[in-house]
C-alpha positions in Angstrom: 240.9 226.4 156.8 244.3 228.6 156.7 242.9 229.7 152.5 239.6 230.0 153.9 240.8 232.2 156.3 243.0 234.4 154.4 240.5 234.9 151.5 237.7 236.6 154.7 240.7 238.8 155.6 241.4 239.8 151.9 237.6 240.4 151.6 237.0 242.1 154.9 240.1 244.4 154.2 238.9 245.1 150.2 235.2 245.9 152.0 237.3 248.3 154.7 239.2 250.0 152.2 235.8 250.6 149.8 234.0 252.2 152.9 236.8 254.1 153.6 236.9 255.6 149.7 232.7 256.4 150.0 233.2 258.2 153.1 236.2 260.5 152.0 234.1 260.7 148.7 230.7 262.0 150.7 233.3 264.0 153.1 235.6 265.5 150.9 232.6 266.7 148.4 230.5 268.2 151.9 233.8 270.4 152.7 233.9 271.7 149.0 230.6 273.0 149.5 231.2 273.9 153.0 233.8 275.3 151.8 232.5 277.7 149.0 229.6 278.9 151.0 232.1 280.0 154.2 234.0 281.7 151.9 237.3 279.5 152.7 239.7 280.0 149.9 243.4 280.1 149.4 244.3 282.8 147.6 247.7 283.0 145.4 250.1 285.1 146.3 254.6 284.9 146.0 254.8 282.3 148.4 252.1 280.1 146.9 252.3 277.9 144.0 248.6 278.2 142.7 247.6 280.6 140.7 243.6 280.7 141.5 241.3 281.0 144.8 240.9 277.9 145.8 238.7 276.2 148.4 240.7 274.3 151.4 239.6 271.6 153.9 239.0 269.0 152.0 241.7 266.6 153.9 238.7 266.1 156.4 237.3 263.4 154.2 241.0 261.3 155.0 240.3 262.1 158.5 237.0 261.0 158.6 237.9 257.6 156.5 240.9 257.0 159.4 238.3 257.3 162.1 235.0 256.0 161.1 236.4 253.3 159.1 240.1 252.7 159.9 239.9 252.8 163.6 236.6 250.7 163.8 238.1 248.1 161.8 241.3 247.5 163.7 239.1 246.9 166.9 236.9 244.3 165.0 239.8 242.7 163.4 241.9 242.6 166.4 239.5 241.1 169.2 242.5 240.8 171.7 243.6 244.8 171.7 242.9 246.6 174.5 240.3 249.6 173.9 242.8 252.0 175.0 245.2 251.5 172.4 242.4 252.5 169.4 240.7 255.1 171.7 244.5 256.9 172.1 245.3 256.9 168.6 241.8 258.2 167.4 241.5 261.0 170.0 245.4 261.8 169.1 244.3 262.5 165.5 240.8 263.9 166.0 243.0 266.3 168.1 245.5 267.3 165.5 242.5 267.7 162.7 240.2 269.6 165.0 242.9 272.7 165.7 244.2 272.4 162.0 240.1 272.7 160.7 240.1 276.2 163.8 243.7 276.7 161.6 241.9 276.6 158.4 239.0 278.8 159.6 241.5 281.7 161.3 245.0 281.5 161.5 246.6 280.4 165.1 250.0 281.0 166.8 252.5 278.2 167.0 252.7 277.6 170.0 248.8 276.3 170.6 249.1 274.3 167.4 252.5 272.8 168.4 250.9 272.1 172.0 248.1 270.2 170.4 250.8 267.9 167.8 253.2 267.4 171.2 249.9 266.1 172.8 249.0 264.1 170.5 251.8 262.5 169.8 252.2 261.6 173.2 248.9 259.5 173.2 249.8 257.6 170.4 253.5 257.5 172.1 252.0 255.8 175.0 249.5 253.8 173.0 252.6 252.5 171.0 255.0 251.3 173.7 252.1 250.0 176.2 252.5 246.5 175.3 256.4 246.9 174.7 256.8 248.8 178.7 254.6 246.1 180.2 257.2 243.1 179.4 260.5 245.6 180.0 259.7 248.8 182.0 263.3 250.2 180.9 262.2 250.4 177.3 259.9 253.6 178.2 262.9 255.5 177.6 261.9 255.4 173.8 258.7 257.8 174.1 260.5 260.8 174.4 262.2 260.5 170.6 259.5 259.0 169.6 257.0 261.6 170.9 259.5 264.1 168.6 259.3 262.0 165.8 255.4 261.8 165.7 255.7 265.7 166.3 258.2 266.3 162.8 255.7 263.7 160.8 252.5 266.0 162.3 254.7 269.1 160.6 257.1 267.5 157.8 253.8 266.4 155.9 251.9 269.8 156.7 255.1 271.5 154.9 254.5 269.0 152.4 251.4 269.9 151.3 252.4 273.0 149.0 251.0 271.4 145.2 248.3 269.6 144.1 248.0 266.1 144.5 251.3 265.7 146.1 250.6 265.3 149.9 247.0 262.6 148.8 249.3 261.1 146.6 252.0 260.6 148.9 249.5 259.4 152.0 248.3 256.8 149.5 252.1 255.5 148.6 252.8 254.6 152.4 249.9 253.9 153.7 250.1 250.9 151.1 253.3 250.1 151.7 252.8 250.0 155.7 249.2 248.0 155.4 251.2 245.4 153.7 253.8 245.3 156.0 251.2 245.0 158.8 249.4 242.5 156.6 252.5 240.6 155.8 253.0 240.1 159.7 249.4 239.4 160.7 248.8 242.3 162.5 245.3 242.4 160.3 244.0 245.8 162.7 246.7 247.9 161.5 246.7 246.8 157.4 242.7 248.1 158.0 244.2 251.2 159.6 246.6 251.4 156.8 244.2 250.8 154.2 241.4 252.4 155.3 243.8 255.7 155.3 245.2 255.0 152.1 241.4 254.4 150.7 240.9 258.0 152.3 243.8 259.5 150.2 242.2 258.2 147.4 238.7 259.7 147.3 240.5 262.8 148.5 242.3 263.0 145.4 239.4 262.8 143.3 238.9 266.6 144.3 242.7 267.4 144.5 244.4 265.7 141.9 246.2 268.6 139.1 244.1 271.1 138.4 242.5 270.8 142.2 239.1 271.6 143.3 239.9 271.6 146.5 243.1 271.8 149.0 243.7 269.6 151.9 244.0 272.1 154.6 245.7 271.9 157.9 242.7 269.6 159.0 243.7 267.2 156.8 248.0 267.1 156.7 248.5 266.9 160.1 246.0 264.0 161.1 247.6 262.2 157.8 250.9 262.8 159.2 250.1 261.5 162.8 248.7 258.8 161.4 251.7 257.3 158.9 253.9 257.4 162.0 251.5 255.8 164.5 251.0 253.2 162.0 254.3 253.0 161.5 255.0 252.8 164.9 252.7 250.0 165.4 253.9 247.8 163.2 257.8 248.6 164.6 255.8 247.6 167.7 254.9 244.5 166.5 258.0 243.5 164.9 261.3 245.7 165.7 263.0 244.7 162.4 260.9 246.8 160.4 262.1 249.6 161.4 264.2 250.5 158.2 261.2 249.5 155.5 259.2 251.9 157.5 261.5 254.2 157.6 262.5 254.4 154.0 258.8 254.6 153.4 257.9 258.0 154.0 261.6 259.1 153.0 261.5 261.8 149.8 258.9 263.5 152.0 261.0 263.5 155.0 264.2 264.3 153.0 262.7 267.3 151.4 261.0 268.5 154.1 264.2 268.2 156.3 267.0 269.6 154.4 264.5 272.6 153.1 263.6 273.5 157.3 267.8 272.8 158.1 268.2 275.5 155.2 266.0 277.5 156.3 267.1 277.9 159.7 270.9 278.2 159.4 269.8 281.4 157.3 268.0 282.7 160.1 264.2 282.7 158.7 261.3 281.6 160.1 260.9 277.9 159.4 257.1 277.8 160.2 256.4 280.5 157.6 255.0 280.3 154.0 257.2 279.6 151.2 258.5 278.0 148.1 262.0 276.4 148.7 260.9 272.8 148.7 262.1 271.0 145.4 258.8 270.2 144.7 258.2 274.0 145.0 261.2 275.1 142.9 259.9 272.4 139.9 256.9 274.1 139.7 258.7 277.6 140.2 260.7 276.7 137.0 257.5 275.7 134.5 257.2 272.4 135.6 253.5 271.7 135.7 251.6 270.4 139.3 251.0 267.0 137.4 254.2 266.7 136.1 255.9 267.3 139.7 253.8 264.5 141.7 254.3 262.2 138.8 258.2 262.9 139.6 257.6 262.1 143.2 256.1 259.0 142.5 258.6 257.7 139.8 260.9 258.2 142.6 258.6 256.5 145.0 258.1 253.4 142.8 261.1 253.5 141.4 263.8 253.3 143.8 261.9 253.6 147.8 259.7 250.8 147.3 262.3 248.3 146.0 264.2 249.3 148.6 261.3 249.5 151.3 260.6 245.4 150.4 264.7 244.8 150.5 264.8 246.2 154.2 262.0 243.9 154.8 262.8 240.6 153.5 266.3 240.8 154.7 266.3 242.8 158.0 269.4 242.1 159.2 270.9 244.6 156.1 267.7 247.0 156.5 270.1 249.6 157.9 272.0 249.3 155.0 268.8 250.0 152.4 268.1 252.8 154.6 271.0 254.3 153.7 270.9 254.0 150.1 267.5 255.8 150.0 268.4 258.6 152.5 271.5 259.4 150.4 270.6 259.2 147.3 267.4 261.6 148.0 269.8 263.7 149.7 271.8 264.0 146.5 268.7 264.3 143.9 267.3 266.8 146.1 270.9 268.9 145.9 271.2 268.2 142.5 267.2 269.7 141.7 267.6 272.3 143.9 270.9 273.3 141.7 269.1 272.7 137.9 266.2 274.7 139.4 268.0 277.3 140.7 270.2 277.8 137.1 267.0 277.6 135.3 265.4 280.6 137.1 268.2 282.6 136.8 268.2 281.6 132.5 264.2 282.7 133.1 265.4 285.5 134.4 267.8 286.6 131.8 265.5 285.6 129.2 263.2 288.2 130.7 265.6 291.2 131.1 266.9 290.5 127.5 
């Protein structure tokens, strides 16, 4: 009965996960079009790294592959979850894709934008420590870090989002790595979630992978983002151990991200601006092709986070430990790329002058 069992849930996720790839498919392929006839076109310029007009929006087919698939399969699998905890977490990232599409279309002011992530991030907040508040009311002290967390995933993986294929490429990486966890621990609604997401990354990067036909767009990295820490946060939810493999997860994102918006703040720019001071940005600033960059990132991601990721959780009680050792040592290669990429120029630079 228990094989039996497990070989439906294999077979329901496997059908999840294919609906989820036809739908970003049919979505991503509607916004190229869309796309081209509206006129919707990144253009290159000094603080872009592409070098032709190219049509954005396309992350609406991830978006649409969360919702229609992702969310409607966590509440079939998971017949004993309240409807409000599905209903938060899909109005929380229909909300964060719906003012990044009006961001796509005309550019907005922070503040609305940041109004709409802080919003949103308090549904899924809520949504998140329901179950956890119910049994220890004290514990609701948690929402407001992790309302700010939800907030820097929303805009780390919007920074993110500066090459092709890196951001689809990246959504696919954790989302597989958190639908296992989920999977791993039963919660069978949340791998679907997981899945269906990662599924969504997939048929996105059909149309974005080096040279890309289309970008994501703000519709598209935002929801993504929301969605990696609510599922993340769900599956902390369900077992508070895996904190550390979901943390070190998403982590050459959040490094990169992190150290380029700390460096960019202590030297007094604007840290919501355009530019190209992410390493991924500098590799590609030095010759490095868009291909050759996200195969980098993966390495890395296969390499040395998701060894790491699996450490934290089979042996929890060292997670912190593994956590660690992934944070550091992507805060040294980042230094150390940043420094290579920076000598380079300057050797491009001489070469030019000479």
């Amino acid at each position: 009965m228990g094989a039996a069992y497990g070989t439906a849930i294999i077979v329901a996720l496997a059908i999840i996960a294919g609906c989820s790839l036809l739908l970003s498919l049919a979505f991503t392929g509607a916004a190229l079009a869309y796309a081209r006839r509206r006129g919707l076109f990144d253009q290159p310029g000094k603080r872009r790294s592409h070098k032709q007009p190219t049509p954005r929006g396309g992350g609406i087919g991830i978006v649409a592959a969360t919702l229609l698939a992702g969310v409607m399969a966590w509440c079939l699998l998971d017949r004993s979850l309240s409807w409000t905890r599905p209903a938060a977490v899909a109005a929380a990232v229909l909300a964060v894709a719906v003012i990044g599409w009006r961001d796509d279309h005309d550019p907005l002011p922070v503040v609305p934008r940041l109004l709409v992530h802080a919003g949103s991030a308090l549904l899924v907040g809520l949504a998140a420590l329901a179950a956890w508040a119910a049994r220890d009311p004290a514990l609701w002290w948690i929402l407001l870090p992790l309302v700010a967390v939800l907030v820097g995933f929303i805009n780390a993986h919007n920074f993110m989002d500066g090459i092709d294929g890196i951001l689809g490429q990246q959504g696919l990486f954790v989302m597989l790595g958190l639908g296992a966890l989920a999977a791993w621990h039963g919660d069978t609604g949340i791998a679907a979630l997981a899945f269906a997401t990662a599924a969504g990354c997939l048929g996105f990067l059909a149309f974005n992978w080096p040279p890309a036909k289309i970008f994501m767009g703000d519709v598209g990295s935002g929801a993504l983002g929301l969605t990696i820490g609510a599922v993340a946060a769900f599956v902390v939810q369900r077992d508070p151990a895996m904190i550390w493999a979901c943390a070190i997860l998403p982590s050459a994102f959040l490094v990169d991200s992190g150290l380029t918006l700390a460096r960019r703040m202590l030297a007094g720019q604007r840290w919501y601006a355009p530019h190209r001071q992410h390493l991924y940005q500098w590799l590609v600033r030095v010759n490095w092709s868009h291909a050759r960059a996200d195969v980098a990132y993966m390495i890395w991601n296969l390499a040395v986070v998701a060894p790491l990721a699996w450490l934290a959780a089979r042996q929890p009680v060292h997670g912190v430990w593994y956590f660690v050792v992934a944070y550091a040592s992507a805060v040294v290669i980042w230094f150390v790329g940043k420094r290579a990429c920076l000598v380079n120029a300057r050797r491009f630079a001489l070469h030019e002058n000479a």
